[in-house]
C-alpha positions in Angstrom: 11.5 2.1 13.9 14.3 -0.5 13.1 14.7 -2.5 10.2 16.7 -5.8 9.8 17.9 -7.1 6.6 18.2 -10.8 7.2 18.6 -12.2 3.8 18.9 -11.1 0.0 18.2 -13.7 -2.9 21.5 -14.7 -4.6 19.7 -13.8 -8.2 17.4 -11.5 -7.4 17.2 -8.5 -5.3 14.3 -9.8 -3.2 15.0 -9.7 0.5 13.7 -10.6 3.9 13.8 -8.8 6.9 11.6 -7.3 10.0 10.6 -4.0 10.5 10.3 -3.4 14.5 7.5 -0.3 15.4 5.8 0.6 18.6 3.2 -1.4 17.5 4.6 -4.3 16.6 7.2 -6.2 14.6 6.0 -6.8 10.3 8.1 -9.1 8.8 9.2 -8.3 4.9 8.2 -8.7 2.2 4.8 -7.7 3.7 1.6 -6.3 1.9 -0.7 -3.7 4.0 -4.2 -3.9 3.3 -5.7 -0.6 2.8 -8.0 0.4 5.4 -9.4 4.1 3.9 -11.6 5.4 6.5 -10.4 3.7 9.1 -11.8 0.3 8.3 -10.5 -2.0 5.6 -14.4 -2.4 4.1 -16.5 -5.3 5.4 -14.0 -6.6 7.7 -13.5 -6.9 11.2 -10.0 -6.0 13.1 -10.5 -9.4 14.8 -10.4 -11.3 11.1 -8.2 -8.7 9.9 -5.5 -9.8 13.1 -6.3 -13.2 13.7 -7.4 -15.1 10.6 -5.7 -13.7 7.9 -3.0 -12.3 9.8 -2.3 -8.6 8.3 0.4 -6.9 10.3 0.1 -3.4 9.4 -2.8 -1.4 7.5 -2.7 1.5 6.0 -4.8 4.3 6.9 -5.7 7.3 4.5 -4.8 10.8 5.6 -7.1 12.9 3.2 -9.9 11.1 3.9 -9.4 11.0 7.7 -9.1 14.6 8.2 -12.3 14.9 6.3 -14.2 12.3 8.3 -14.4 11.9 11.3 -11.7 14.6 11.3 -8.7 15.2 13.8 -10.5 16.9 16.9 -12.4 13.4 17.7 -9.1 10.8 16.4 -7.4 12.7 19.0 -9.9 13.0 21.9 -9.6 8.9 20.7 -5.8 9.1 21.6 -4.9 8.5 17.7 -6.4 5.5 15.1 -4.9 3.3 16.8 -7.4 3.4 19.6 -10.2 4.9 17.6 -10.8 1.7 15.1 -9.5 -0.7 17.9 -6.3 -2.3 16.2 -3.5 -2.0 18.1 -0.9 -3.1 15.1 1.5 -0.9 12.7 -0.7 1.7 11.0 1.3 3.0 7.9 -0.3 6.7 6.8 -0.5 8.3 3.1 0.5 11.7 2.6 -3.0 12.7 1.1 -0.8 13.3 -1.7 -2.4 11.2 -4.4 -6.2 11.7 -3.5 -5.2 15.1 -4.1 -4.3 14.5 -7.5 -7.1 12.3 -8.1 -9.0 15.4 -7.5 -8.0 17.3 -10.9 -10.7 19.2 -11.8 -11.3 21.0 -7.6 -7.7 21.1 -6.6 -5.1 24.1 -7.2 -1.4 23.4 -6.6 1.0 26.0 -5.7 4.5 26.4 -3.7 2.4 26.9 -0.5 0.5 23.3 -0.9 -2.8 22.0 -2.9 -6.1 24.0 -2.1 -8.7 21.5 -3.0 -12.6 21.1 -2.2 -14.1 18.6 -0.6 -16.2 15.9 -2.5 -18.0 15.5 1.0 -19.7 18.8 1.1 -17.8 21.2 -0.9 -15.8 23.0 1.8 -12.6 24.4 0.8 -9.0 23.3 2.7 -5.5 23.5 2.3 -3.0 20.8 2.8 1.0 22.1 2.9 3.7 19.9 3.7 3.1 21.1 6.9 -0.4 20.8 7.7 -0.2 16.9 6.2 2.4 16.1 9.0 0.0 17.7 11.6 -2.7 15.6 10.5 -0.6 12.5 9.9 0.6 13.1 13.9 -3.4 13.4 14.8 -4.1 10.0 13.0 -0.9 8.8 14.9 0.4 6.3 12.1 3.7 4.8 13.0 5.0 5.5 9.4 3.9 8.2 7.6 4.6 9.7 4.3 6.0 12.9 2.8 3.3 15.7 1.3 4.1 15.2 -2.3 3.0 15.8 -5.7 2.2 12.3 -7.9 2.1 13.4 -11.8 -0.4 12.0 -14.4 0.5 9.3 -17.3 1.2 10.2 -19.9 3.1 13.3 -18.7 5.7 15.5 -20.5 9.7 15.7 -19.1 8.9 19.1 -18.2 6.0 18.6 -16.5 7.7 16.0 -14.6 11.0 17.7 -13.1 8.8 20.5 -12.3 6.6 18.1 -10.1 9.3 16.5 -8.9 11.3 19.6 -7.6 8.7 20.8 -5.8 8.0 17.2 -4.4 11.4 17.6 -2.9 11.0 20.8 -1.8 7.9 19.8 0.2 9.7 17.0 1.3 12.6 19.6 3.2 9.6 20.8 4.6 8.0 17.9 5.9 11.2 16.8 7.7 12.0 20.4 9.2 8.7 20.6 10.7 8.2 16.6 12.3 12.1 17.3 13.6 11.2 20.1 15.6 7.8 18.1 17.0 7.7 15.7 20.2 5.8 12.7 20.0 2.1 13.1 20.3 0.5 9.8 21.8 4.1 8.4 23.7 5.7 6.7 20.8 7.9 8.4 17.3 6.5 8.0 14.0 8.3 7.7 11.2 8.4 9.6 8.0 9.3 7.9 4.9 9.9 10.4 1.7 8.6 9.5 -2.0 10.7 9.1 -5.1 8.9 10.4 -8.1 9.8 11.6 -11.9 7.4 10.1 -13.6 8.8 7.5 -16.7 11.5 9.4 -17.0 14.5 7.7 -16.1 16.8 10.4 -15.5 14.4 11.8 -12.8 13.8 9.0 -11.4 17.4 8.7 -10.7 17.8 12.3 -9.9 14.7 11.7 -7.4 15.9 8.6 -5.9 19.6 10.2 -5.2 18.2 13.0 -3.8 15.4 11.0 -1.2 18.4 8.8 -0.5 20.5 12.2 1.0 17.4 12.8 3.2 18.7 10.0 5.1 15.4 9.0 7.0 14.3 5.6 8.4 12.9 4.5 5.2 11.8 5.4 1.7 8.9 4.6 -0.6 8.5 4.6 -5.0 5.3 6.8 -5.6 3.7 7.6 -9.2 3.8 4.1 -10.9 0.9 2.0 -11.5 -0.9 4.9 -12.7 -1.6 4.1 -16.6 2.2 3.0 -17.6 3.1 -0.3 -19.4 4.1 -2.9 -16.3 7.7 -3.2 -18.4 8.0 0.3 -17.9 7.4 0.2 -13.8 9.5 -2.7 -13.5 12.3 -1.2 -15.2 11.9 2.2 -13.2 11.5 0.2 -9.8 14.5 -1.9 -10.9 16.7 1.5 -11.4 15.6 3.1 -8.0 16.3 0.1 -5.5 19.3 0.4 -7.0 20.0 3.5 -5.6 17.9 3.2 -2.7 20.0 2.5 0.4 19.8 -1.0 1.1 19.7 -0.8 5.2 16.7 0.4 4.7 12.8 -0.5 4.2 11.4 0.3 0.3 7.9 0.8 -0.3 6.1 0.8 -3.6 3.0 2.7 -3.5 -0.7 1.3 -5.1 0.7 -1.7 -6.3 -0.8 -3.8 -6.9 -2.0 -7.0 -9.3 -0.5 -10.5 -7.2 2.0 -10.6 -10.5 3.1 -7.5 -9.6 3.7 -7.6 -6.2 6.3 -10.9 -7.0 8.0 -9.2 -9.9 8.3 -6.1 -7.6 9.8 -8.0 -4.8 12.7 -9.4 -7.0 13.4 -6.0 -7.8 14.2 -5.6 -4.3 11.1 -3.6 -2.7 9.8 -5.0 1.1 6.2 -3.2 1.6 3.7 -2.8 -0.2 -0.2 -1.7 -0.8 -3.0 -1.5 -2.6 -7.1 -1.3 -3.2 -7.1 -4.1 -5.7 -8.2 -7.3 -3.3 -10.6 -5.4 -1.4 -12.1 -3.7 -4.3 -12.0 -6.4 -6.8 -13.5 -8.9 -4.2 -16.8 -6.5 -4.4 -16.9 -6.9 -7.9 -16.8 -10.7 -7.7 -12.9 -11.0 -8.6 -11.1 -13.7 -6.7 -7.1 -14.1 -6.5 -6.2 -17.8 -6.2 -3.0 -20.0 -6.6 -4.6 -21.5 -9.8 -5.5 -18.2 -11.2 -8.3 -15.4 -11.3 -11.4 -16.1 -10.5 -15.1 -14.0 -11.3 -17.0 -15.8 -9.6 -20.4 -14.6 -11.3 -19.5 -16.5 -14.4 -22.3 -19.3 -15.1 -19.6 -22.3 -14.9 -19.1 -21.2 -11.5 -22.8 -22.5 -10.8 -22.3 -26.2 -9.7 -19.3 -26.1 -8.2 -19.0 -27.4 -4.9 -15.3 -27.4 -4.2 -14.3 -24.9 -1.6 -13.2 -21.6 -2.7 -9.8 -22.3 -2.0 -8.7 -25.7 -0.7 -4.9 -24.9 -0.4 -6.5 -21.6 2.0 -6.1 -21.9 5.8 -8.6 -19.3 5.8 -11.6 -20.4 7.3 -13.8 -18.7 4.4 -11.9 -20.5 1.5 -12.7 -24.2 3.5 -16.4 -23.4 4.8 -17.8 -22.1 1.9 -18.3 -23.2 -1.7 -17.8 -21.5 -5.1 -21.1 -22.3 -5.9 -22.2 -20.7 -2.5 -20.1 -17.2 -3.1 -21.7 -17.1 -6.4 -24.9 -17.6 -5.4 -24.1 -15.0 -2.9 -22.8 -12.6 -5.3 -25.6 -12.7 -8.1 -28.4 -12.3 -5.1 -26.8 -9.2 -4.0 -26.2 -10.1 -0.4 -23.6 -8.2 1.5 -22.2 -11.7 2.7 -20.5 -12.2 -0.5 -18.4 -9.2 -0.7 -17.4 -9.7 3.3 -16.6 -13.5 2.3 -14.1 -12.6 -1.2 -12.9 -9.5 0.5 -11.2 -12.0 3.3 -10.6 -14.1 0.7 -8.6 -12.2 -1.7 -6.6 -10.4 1.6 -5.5 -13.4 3.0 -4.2 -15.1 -0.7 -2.3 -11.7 -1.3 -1.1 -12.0 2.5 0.1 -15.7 2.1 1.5 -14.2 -1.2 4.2 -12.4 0.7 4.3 -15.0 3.0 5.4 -17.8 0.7 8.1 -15.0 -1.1 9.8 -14.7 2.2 9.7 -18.5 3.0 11.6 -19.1 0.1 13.6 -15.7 -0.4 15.1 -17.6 3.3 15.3 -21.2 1.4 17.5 -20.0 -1.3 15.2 -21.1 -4.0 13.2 -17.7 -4.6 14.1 -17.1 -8.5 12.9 -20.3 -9.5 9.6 -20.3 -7.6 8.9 -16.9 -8.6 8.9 -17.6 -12.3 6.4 -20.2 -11.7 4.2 -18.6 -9.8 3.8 -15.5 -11.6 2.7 -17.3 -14.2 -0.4 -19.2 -12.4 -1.8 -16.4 -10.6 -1.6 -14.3 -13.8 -4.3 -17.2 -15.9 -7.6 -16.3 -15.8 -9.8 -19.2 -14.8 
């Protein structure tokens, strides 16, 4: 992997760059639609590529090595092959599904023991095992085994989670460095800063992820419950820290507003379930504003979704249609919102780029955080 910073706002830290992989160049700020099981739900790799133009997904480790497992992704010859996209993959750690997984999980030195909400099986993942199944899945970066806390959490709590995080990250690295690549190309291994809301840690975490030295590095545990003042501020403090040669990705984040204010505060990639999830739900991410498009003064309304969209579904299909869709229960109109709301948050980035370039981020910025943030 090589990254190339190419500009940095003047007053801001937002920045644009590419980020070269085996699969493909992504050029930052970039956001990576989340495909779970190996599909980002209800829409084709051909849309995914060609009509709203994603150039990297992200592909979930815990539940990959669940279903369909690792045996058949590599008698596939890796994800790439297997779900037929032949972009950047980006891989989580398994990390935070883990965590999700309170009540049938057990966390110790060795790694979590956990049961599966499939069929109630019992597995392990270590720091070693989750590179083994990250290689398997063949993800051109993947992440670091660690351990994402809850919020609210105590400073005890905290450090403890985040010294072991760091100790499983010593153990990640040790054990990719002494493997050859598995399907002709390297993958990349980007470790997590975490430390909850406490500043200190967070600072302590970043310093120490920073002397790992790897190709890149990614903010986990925010967006998990904390006031957005508090994960700007932390996010703020770590790309300070961070080394600037290289990529930063902020993990599960998240609303359009965020995803602006996160880029001034100098992070390049990020992710998260929120347009897909919300577009099933009827939730729709425009330049004007939010959108739920079951309301009743949605009913007449003939306009396309989104005339300002080159998408093809914002021009060939009416508000009035997708809500009539969405109140019938037909499957067309979470396929229809779900390419909607990718390709907004996708032009998102786009547009930050454009004018990180043009000099005039800062300014633009402010006023479009406040548009997408009405509710319509």
């Amino acid at each position: 992997m090589r990254f190339e910073l190419l500009h940095t706002d003047s007053e801001t830290k937002a920045r644009a760059g590419t980020l070269e992989t085996a699969h493909g160049v992504i050029e930052t700020p970039i956001f990576m639609p989340v495909g779970t099981a190996g599909t980002v739900k209800g829409v084709h790799q051909r849309e995914l590529k060609n009509d709203i133009g994603a150039q990297i997904i992200l592909g979930n480790t815990y539940h990959l090595y669940l279903r369909p497992g690792t045996q058949i992704l590599e008698e596939a010859g890796g994800l790439h092959r297997f779900m037929g996209w032949d972009g950047p993959i980006l891989t989580d750690s398994g990390g935070f599904q883990v965590f999700s997984l309170s009540d049938i999980r057990k966390i110790t030195e060795e790694g979590v023991r956990f049961t599966s909400h499939i069929d109630g099986s019992k597995h392990l993942f270590s720091p070693e095992s989750a590179i083994d199944i990250q290689r398997s899945i063949g993800g051109d970066i993947i992440m670091a085994f660690d351990e994402c806390t809850p919020y609210p959490c105590g400073e005890r709590e905290a450090r403890k989670s985040m010294e072991l995080t760091h100790r499983w990250l010593e153990r990640c690295c040790t054990h990719l460095d002494q493997q050859k690549p598995k399907y002709g190309y390297a993958q990349t291994l980007f470790p997590i800063v975490q430390g909850s809301t406490y500043p200190e840690l967070r600072k302590q975490s970043a310093e120490f992820i920073a002397s790992m030295d790897r190709e890149g590095n990614a903010i986990g545990g925010l967006s998990v419950g904390e006031p957005v003042e508090e994960m700007y501020a932390l996010t703020d403090l770590v790309t300070d820290i961070l080394p600037k040669e290289k990529p930063r990705y902020l993990m599960g984040v998240g609303t359009p507003a965020n995803i602006l204010e996160g880029i001034a505060r100098g992070v390049d990639m990020f992710d998260c379930v929120m347009p897909t999830r919300n577009a099933r739900n009827g939730m729709l991410f425009t330049d004007e504003g939010i959108i739920n498009i079951r309301n009743e003064k949605w009913k007449h309304d003939l306009r396309p979704i989104d005339q300002h969209s080159p998408a093809y579904v914002d021009n060939q299909y009416s508000l009035a249609y997708l809500r009539h869709l969405h109140v019938s229960g037909e499957m067309l109109a979470a396929q229809i919102a779900t390419l909607h709301n990718l390709s907004f948050y996708l032009r998102l980035v786009k547009e930050a780029r454009e004018h990180i370039l043009a000099g005039d981020f800062a300014d633009w910025k402010k006023r479009k955080v406040e548009t997408v943030s009405r509710r319509l």
